[in-house]
C-alpha atoms as a printed R data frame, in Angstrom:
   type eleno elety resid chain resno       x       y       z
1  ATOM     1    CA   UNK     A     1 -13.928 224.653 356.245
2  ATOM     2    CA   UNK     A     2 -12.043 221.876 358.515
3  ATOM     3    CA   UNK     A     3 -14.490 221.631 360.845
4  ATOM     4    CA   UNK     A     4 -17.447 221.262 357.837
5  ATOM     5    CA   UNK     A     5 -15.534 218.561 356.208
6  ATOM     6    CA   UNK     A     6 -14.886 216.700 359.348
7  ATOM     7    CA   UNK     A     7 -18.427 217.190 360.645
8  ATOM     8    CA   UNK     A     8 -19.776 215.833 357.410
9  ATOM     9    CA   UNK     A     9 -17.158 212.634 357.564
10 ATOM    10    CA   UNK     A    10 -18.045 212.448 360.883
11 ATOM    11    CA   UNK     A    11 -22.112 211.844 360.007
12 ATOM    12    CA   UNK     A    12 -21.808 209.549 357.232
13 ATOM    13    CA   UNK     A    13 -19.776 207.488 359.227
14 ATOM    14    CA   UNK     A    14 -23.393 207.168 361.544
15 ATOM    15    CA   UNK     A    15 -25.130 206.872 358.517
16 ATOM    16    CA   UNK     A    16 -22.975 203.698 358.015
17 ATOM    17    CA   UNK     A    17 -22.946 202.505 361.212
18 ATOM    18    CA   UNK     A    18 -26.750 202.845 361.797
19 ATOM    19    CA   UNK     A    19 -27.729 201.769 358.210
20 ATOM    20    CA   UNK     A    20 -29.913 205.486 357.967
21 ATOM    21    CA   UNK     A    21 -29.810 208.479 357.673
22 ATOM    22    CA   UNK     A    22 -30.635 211.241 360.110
23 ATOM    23    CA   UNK     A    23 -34.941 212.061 360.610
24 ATOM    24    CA   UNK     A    24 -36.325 213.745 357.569
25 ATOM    25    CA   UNK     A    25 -39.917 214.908 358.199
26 ATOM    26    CA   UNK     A    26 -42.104 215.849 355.760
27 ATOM    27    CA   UNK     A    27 -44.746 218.709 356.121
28 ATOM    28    CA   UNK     A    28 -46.810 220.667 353.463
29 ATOM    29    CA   UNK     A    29 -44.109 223.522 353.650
30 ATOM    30    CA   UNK     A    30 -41.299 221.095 352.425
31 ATOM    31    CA   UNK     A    31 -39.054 218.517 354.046
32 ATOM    32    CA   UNK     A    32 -37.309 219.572 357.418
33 ATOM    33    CA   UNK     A    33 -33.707 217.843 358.425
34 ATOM    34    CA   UNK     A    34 -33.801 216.960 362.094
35 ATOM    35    CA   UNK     A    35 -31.068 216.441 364.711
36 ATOM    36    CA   UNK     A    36 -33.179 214.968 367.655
37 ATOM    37    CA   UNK     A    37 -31.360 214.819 370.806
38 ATOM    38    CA   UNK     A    38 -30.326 211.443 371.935
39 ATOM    39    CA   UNK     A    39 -29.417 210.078 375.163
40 ATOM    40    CA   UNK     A    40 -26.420 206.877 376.161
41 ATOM    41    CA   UNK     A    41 -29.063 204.916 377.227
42 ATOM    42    CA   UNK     A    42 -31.772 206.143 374.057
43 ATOM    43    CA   UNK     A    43 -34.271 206.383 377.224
44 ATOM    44    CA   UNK     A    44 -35.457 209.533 376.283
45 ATOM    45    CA   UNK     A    45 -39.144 209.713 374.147
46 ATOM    46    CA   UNK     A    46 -39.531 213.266 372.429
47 ATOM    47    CA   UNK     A    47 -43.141 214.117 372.650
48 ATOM    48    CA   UNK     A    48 -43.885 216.913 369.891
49 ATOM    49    CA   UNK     A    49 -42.419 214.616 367.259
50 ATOM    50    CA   UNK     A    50 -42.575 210.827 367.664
51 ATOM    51    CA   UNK     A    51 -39.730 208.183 367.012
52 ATOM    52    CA   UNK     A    52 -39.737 207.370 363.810
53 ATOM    53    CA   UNK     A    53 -42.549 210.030 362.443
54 ATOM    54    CA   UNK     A    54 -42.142 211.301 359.381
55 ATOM    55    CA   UNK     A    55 -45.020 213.447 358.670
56 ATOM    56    CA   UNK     A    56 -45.524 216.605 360.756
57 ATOM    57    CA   UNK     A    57 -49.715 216.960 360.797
58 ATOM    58    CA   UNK     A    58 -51.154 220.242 362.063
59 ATOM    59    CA   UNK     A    59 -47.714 221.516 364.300
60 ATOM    60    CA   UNK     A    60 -46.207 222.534 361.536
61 ATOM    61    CA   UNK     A    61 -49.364 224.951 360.811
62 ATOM    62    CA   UNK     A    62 -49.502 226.169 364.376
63 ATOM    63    CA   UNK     A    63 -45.600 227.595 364.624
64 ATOM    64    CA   UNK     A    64 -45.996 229.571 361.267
65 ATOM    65    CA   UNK     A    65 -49.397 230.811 362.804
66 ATOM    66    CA   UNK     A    66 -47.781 232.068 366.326
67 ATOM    67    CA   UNK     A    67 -44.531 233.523 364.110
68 ATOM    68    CA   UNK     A    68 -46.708 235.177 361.753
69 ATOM    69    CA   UNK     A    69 -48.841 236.927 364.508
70 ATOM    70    CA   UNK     A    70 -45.192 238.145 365.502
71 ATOM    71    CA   UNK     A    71 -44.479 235.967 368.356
72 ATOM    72    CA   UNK     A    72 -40.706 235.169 369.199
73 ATOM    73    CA   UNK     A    73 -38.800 231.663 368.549
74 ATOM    74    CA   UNK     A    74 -38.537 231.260 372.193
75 ATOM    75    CA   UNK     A    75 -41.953 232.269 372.783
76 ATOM    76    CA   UNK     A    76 -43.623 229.745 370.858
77 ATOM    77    CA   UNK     A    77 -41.349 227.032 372.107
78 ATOM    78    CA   UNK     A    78 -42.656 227.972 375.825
79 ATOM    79    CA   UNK     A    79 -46.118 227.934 374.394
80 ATOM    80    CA   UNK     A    80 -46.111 224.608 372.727
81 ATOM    81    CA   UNK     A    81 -44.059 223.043 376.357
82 ATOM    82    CA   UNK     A    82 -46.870 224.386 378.320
C-alpha cells in the first residue's frame, strides 16, 4: 500500500512538472495507458509507436491476431522487432 501511494504521488508530481499526463493511445479495443521508456538525454525515438501518437492503426489488430492463433507474449514481440 506504501509503495502505491508513493508511486502515485510520485507521478502526479510529473504530471505537474511536465504540464501532461502520461501517453494514452486510443485503439478500437479501448484506450491503452503507456509508460514509454525514456532516456537522460530523450535521444531515443520508439519506432512501433510514434512520439506523441495517439491512435494505434492496424498494430493493435495484428497482436490480438498472433495471440489468438496462440502465439506467446514474447513471441510476438520478436516477431514485430524482426
Amino acid at each position: 500500500m506504501l509503495k502505491e501511494a508513493l508511486q502515485e504521488t510520485a507521478q502526479e508530481e510529473l504530471t505537474s512538472h511536465l504540464g501532461y499526463e502520461k501517453k494514452k493511445l486510443n485503439s478500437k479495443y479501448g484506450q491503452v495507458d503507456l509508460k514509454i521508456p525514456r532516456d537522460r538525454d530523450s535521444s531515443f525515438a520508439p519506432q512501433l509507436i510514434k512520439k506523441r501518437e495517439t491512435i494505434l492503426e492496424g498494430t493493435d489488430d495484428l497482436i490480438v491476431s498472433l495471440y489468438a492463433k496462440g502465439m506467446s507474449i514474447r513471441d510476438i514481440q520478436w516477431f514485430i522487432w524482426i
